[in-house]
N, CA, C and O of each residue as an XYZ file, in Angstrom:
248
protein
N       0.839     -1.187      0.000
C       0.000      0.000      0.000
C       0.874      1.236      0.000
O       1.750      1.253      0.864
N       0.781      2.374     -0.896
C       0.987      3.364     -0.667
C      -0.181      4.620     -0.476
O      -1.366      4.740     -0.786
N       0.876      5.511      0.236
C       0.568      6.587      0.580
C       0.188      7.851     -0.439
O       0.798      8.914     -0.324
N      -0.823      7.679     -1.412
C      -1.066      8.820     -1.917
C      -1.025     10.661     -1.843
O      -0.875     11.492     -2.739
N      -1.261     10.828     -0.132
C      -1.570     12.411      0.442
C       0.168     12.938      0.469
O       1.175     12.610      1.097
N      -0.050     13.557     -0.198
C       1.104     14.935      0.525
C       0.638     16.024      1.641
O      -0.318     16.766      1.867
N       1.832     15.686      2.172
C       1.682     16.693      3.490
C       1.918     18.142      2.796
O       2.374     18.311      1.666
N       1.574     18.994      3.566
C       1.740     20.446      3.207
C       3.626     20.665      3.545
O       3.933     19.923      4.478
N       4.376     21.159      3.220
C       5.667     21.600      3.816
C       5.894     23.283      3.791
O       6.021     24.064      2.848
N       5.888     23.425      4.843
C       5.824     25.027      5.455
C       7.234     25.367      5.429
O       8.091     24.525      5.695
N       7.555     26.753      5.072
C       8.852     27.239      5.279
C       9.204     27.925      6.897
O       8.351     27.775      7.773
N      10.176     28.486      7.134
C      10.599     28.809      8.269
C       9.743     30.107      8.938
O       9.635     30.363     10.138
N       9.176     30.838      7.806
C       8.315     31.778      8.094
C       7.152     31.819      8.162
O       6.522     32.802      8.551
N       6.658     30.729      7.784
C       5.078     29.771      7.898
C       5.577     29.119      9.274
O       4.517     28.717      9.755
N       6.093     28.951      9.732
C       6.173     28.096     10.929
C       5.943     29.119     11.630
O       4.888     29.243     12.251
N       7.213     30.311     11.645
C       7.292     31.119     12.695
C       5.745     32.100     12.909
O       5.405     32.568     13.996
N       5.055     32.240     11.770
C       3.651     32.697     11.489
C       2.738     32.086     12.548
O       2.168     32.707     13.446
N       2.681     30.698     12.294
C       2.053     30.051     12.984
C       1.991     29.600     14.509
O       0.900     29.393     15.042
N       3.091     29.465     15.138
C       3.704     29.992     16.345
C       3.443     30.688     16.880
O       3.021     30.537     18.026
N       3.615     32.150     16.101
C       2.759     33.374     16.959
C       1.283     33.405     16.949
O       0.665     34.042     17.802
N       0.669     32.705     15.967
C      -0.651     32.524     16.269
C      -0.889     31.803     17.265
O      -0.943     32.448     18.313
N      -1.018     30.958     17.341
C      -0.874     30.109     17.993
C      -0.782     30.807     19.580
O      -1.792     31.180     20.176
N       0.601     30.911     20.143
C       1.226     31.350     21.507
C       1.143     32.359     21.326
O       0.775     32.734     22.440
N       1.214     33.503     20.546
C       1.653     34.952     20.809
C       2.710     35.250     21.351
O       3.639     34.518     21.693
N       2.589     36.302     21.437
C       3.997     36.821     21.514
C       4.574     36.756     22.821
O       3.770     36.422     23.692
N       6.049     37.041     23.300
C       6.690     35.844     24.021
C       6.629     37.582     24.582
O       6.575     38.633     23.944
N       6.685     37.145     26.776
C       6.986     38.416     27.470
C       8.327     38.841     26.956
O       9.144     38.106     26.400
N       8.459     40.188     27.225
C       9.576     40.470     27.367
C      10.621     40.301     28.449
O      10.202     40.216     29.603
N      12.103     40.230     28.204
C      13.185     39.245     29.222
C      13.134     40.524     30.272
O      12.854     41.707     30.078
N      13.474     39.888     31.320
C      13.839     41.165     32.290
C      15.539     41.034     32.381
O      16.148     40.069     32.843
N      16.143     42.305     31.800
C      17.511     42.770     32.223
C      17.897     42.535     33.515
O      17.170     42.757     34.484
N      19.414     41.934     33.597
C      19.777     41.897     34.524
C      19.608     42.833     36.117
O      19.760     42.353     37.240
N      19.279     44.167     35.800
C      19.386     45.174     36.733
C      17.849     45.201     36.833
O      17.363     46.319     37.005
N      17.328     44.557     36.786
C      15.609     44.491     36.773
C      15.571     43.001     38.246
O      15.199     42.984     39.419
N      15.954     42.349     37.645
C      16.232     40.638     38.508
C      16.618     41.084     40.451
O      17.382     41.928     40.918
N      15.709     40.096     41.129
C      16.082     40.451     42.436
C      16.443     39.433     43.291
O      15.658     38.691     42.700
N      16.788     38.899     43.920
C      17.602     37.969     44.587
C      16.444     37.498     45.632
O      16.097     38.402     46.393
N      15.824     36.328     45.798
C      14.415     36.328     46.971
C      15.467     35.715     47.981
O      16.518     35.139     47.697
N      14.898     35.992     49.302
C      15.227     35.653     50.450
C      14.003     34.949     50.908
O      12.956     35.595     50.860
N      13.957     33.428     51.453
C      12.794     33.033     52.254
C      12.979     33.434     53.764
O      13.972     33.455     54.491
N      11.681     33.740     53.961
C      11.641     34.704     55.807
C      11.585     33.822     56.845
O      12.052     33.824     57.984
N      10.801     32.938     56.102
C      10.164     31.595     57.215
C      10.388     30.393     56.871
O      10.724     30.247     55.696
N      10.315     29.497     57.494
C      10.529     27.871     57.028
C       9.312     27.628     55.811
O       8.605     28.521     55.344
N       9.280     26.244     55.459
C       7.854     26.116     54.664
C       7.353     25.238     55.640
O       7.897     24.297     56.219
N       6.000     25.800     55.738
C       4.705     24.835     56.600
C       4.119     24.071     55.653
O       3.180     24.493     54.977
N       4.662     22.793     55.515
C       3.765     21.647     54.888
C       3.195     20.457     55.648
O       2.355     19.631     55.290
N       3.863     20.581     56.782
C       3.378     19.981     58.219
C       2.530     20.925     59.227
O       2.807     22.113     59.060
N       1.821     20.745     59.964
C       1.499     21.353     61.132
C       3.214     21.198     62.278
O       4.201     20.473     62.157
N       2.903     22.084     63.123
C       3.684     22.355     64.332
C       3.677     20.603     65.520
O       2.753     20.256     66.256
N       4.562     20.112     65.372
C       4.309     18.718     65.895
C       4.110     19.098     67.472
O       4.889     19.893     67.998
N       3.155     18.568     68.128
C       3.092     18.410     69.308
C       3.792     17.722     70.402
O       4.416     18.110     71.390
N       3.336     15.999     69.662
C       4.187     15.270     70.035
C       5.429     14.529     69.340
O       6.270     15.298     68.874
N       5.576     13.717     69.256
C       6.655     12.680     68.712
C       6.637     12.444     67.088
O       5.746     11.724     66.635
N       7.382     12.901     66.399
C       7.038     12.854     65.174
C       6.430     11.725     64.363
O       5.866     11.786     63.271
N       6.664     10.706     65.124
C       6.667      9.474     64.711
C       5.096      9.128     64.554
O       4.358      8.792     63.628
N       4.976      9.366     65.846
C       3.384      9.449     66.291
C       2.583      9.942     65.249
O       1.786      9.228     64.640
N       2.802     11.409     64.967
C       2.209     11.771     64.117
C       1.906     11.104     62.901
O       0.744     10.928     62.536
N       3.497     10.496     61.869
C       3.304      9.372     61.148
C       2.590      8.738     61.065
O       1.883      8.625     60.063
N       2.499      8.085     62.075
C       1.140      6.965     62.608
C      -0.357      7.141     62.392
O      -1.120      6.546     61.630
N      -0.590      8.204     63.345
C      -1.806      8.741     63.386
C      -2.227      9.269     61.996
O      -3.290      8.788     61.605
N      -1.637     10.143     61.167
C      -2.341     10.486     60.006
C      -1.311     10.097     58.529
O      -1.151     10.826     57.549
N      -0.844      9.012     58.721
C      -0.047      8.248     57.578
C      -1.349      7.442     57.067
O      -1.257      6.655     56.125
């Protein structure tokens, strides 16, 4: 069996056309002297504050 259909073949500017349709247009970069350095203030709370024995806790809501 063959394949009768031809695919369409797009050039580099049909692609890039389509791209921006597609996504639109890309933010603009932020310059180095724009960029800020984050500091975290606090730990991360993905636990509650353990009461008792950590283990325990495990237990109880593992």
């Amino acid at each position: 069996m063959t394949d009768d259909r031809t695919d369409p073949s797009f050039t580099d500017e049909e692609y890039a056309f389509l791209r921006h349709v597609r996504f639109g247009e890309l933010p603009r970069v932020a310059r180095p002297e724009e960029r800020v350095e984050l500091t975290e203030t606090e730990p991360r709370r993905d636990r509650p504050e353990p009461h008792d024995d950590p283990e325990r806790w495990d237990l109880r809501h593992g």
